[in-house]
N, CA, C and O of each residue as an XYZ file, in Angstrom:
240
protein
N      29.851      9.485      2.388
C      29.594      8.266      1.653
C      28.095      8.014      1.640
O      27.550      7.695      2.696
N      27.237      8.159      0.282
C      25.775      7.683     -0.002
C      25.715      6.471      0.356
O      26.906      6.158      0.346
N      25.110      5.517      0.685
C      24.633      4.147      1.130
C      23.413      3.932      0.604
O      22.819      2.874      0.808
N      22.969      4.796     -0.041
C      21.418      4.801     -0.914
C      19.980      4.734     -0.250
O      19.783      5.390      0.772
N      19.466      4.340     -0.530
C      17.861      3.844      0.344
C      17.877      2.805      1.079
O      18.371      1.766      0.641
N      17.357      2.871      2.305
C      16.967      2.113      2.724
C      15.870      1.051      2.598
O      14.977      1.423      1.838
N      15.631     -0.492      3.268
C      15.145     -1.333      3.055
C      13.412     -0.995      3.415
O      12.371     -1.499      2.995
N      13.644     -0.130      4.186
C      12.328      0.783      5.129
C      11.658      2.139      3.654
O      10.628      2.708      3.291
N      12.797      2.045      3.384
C      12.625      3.789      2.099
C      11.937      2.594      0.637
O      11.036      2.820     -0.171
N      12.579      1.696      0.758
C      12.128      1.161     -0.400
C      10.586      0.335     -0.675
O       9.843      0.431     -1.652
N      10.423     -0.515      0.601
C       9.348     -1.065      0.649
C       8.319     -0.771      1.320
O       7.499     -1.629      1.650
N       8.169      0.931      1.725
C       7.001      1.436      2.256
C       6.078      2.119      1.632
O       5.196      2.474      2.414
N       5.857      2.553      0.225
C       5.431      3.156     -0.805
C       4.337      1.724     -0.825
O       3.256      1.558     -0.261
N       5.200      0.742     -1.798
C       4.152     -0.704     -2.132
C       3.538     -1.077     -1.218
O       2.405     -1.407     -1.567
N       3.799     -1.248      0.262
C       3.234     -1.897      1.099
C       2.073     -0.584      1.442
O       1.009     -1.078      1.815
N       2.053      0.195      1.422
C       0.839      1.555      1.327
C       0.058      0.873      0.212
O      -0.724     -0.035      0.495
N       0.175      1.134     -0.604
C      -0.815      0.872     -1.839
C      -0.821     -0.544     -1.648
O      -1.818     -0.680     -2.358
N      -0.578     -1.647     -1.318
C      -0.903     -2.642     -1.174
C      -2.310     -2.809     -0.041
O      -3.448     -3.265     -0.151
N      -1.632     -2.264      0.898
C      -2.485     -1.845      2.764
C      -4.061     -1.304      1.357
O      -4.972     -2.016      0.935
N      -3.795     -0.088      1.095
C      -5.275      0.725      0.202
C      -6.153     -0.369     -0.474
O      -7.310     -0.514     -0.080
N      -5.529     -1.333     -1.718
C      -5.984     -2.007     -2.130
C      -6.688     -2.926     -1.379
O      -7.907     -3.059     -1.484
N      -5.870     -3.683     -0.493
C      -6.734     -4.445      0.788
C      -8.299     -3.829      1.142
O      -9.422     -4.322      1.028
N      -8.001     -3.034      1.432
C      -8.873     -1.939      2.485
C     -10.031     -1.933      1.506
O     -11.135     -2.107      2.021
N      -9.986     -1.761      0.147
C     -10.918     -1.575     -1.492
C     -11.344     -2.710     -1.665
O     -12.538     -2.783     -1.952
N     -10.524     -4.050     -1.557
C     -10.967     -4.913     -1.661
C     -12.073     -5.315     -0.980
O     -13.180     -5.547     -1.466
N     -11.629     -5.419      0.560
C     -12.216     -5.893      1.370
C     -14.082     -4.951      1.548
O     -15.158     -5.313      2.025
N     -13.592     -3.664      0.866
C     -15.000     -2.782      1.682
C     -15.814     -3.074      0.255
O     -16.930     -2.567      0.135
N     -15.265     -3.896     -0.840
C     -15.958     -4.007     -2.340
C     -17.184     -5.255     -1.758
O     -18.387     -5.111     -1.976
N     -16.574     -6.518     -0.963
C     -17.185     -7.081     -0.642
C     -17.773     -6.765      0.167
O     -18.899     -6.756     -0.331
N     -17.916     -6.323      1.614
C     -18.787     -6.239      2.772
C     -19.557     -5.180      2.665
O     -20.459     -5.128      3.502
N     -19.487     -4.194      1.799
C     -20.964     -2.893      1.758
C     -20.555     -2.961      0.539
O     -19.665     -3.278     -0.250
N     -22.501     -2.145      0.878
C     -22.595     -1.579     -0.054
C     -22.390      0.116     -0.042
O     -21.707      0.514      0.901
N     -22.945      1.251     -1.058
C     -22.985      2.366     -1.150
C     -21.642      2.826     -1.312
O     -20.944      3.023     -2.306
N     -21.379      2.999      0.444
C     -19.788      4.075      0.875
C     -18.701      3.044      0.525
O     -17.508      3.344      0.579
N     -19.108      1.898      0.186
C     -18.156      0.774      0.461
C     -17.550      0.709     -0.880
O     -16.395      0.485     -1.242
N     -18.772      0.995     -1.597
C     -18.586      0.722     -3.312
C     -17.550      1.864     -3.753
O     -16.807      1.690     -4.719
N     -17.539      3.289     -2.834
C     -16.827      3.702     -3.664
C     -15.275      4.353     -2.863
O     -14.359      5.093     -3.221
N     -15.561      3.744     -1.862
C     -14.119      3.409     -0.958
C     -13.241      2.628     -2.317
O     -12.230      3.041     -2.885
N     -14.087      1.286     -2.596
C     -13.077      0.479     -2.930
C     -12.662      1.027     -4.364
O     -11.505      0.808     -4.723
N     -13.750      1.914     -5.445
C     -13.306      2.450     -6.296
C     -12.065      3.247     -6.103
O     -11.080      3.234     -6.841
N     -12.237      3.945     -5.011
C     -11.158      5.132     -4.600
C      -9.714      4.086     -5.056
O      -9.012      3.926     -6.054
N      -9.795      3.563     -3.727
C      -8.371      2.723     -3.074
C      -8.094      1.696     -4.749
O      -7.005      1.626     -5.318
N      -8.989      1.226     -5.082
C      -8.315      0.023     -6.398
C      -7.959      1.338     -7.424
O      -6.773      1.323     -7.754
N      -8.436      2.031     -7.775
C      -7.887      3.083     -8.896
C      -6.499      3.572     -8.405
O      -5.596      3.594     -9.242
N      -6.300      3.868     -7.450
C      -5.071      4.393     -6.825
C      -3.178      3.739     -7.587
O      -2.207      4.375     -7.996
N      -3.320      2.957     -7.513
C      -2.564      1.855     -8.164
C      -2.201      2.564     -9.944
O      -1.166      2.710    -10.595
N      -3.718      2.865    -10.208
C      -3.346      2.767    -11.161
C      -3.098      4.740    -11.692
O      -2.503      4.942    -12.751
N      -3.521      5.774    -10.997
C      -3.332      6.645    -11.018
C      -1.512      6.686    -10.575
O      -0.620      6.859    -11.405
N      -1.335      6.515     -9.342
C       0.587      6.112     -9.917
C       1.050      5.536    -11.126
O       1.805      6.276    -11.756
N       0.848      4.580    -11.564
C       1.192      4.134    -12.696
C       1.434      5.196    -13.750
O       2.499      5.543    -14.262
N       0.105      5.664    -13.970
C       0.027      6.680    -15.087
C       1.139      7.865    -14.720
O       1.969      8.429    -15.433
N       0.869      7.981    -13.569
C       1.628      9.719    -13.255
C       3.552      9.345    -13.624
O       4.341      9.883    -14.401
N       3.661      8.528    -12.926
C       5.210      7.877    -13.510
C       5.529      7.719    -14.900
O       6.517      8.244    -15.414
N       4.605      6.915    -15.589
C       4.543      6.568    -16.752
C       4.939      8.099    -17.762
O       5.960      8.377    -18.390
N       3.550      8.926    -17.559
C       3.781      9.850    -18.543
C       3.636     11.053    -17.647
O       3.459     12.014    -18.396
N       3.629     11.424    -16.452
C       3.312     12.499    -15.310
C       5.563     13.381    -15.229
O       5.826     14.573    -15.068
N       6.319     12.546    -15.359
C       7.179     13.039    -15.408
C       8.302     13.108    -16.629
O       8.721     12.155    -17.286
N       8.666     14.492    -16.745
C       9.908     15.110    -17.929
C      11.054     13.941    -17.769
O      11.436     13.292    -16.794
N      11.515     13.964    -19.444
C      12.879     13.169    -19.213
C      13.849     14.505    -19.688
O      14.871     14.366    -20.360
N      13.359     15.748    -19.234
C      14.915     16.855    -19.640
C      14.498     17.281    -18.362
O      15.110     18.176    -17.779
């Protein structure tokens, strides 16, 4: 008998990319240089999933 995903399987993906974004946020404000492109890294991230889901996978 499947029971599907768990509550742990489901909300640990978002809470990652949530945790990254934080981390981008936070290093956008307090440095500069390495900080600037920490937070580029971590805020793009979000949106590089997006895309890869979006059009990154076959529907055959």
């Amino acid at each position: 008998m499947n029971r599907g995903l768990s509550s742990g399987q489901i909300w640990l993906r978002p809470l990652i990319y949530n945790l990254l974004s934080l981390i981008g946020l936070v290093s956008a404000l307090l440095s500069d240089s390495w900080g600037d492109w920490l937070a580029w890294l971590t805020l793009t991230l979000p949106l590089w999933v997006i895309v890869y889901c979006w059009w990154g996978k076959s529907d055959g």
